[in-house]
C-alpha positions in Angstrom: 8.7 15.8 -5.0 10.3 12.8 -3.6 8.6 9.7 -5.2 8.6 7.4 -1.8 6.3 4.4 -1.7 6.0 1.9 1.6 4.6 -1.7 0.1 2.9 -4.3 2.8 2.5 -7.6 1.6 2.9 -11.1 3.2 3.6 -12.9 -0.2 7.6 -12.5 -0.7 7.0 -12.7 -5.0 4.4 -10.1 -4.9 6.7 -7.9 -3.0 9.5 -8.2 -5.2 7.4 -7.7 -7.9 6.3 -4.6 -7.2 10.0 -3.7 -5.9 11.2 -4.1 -9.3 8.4 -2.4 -11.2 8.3 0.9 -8.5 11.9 0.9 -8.7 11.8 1.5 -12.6 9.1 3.8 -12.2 11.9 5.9 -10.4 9.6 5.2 -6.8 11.8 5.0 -3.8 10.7 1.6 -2.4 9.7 0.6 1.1 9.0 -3.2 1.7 7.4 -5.0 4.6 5.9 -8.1 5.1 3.5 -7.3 8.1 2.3 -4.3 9.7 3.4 -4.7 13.1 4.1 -1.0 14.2 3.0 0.5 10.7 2.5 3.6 12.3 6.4 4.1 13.9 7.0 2.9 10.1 5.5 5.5 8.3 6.2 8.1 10.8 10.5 7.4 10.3 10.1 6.4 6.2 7.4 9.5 5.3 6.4 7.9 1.9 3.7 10.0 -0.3 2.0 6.9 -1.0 1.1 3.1 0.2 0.4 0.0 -1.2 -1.3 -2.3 1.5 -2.7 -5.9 1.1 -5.7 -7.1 3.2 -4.2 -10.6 4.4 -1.3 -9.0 6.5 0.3 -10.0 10.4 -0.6 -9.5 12.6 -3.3 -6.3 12.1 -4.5 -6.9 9.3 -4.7 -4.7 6.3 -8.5 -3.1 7.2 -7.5 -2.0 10.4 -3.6 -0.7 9.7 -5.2 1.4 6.9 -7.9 2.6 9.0 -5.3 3.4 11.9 -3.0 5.7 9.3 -6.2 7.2 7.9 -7.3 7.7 11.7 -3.6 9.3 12.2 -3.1 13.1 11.9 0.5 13.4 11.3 -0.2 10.5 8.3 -4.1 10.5 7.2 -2.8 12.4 4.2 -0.7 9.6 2.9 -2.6 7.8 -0.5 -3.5 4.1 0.6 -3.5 1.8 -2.2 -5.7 -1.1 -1.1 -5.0 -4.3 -3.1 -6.3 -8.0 -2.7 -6.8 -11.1 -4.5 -10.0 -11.0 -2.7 -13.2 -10.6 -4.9 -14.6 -8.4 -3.0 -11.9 -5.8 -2.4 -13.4 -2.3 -3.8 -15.7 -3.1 -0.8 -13.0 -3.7 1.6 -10.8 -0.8 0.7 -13.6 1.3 1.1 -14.4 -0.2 4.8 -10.4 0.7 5.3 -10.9 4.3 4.5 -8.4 3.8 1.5 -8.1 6.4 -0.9 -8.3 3.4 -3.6 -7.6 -0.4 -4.5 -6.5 -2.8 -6.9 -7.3 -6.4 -7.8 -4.8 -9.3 -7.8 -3.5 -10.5 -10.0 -3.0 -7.3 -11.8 -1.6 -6.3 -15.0 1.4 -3.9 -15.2 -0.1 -1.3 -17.2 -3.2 -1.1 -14.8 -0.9 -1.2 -12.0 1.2 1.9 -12.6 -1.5 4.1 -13.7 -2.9 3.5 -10.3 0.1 3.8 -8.4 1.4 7.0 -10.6 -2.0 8.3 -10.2 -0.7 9.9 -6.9 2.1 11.9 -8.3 
C-alpha cells in the first residue's frame, strides 16, 4: 500500500515539521497551505490519509473536511483533524473527521496517530 498523506496547514513551521517527520516515516507527503479546491486536490493526489488544521483559507478546516467526508469518490480518505484549539476533539467531531490531534503535539503521540491508518 502506497503510504500517501496530503497536509493542510496555514503555519509554514508546522508544515515543514510534519514534512520532515512523515517523510522519515516513509509517508509520501502532500503540503498545502489552504484549502482552496481541496476537493480537485485530493481527487489528482489520492492520498490514504489527511492531516487538516481548523484555521485554514479560505474554507476553513470544518467545512473542507465535511465536504471530503460529504464526497463519494473521497469520504473514505482518514481525516486527521488537528488544532491548537482547546476545544478541538469537539470540532473534529463537528467536521465528520475520522479523528484529531492537539497542538502542540509531541512526536511520539503524533505518529501513532498518523500510522494508526496504515
Amino acid at each position: 500500500m502506497r503510504k500517501s498523506i496530503c497536509i493542510f496547514d496555514d503555519d509554514e513551521d508546522i508544515l515543514f515539521l510534519c514534512n520532515l517527520l512523515l517523510q522519515q516515516m516513509g509517508w509520501e507527503v502532500h503540503a498545502r497551505n489552504n484549502c482552496n479546491n481541496i476537493l480537485s486536490v485530493l481527487r489528482e493526489i489520492k492520498p490514504s490519509v489527511i492531516l487538516i488544521d481548523n484555521w485554514l483559507p479560505d474554507t476553513g478546516g470544518i467545512i473542507a473536511t465535511q465536504k471530503i467526508k460529504a464526497d463519494p469518490e473521497l469520504k473514505n480518505i482518514k481525516v486527521i483533524f488537528f488544532s491548537a484549539n482547546n476545544d478541538v476533539k469537539k470540532l473534529a467531531e463537528e467536521a465528520n473527521a475520522d479523528t484529531w490531534l492537539s497542538k502542540p503535539f509531541d512526536i511520539s503521540q503524533f505518529e501513532e496517530v498518523v500510522n494508526r491508518f496504515l
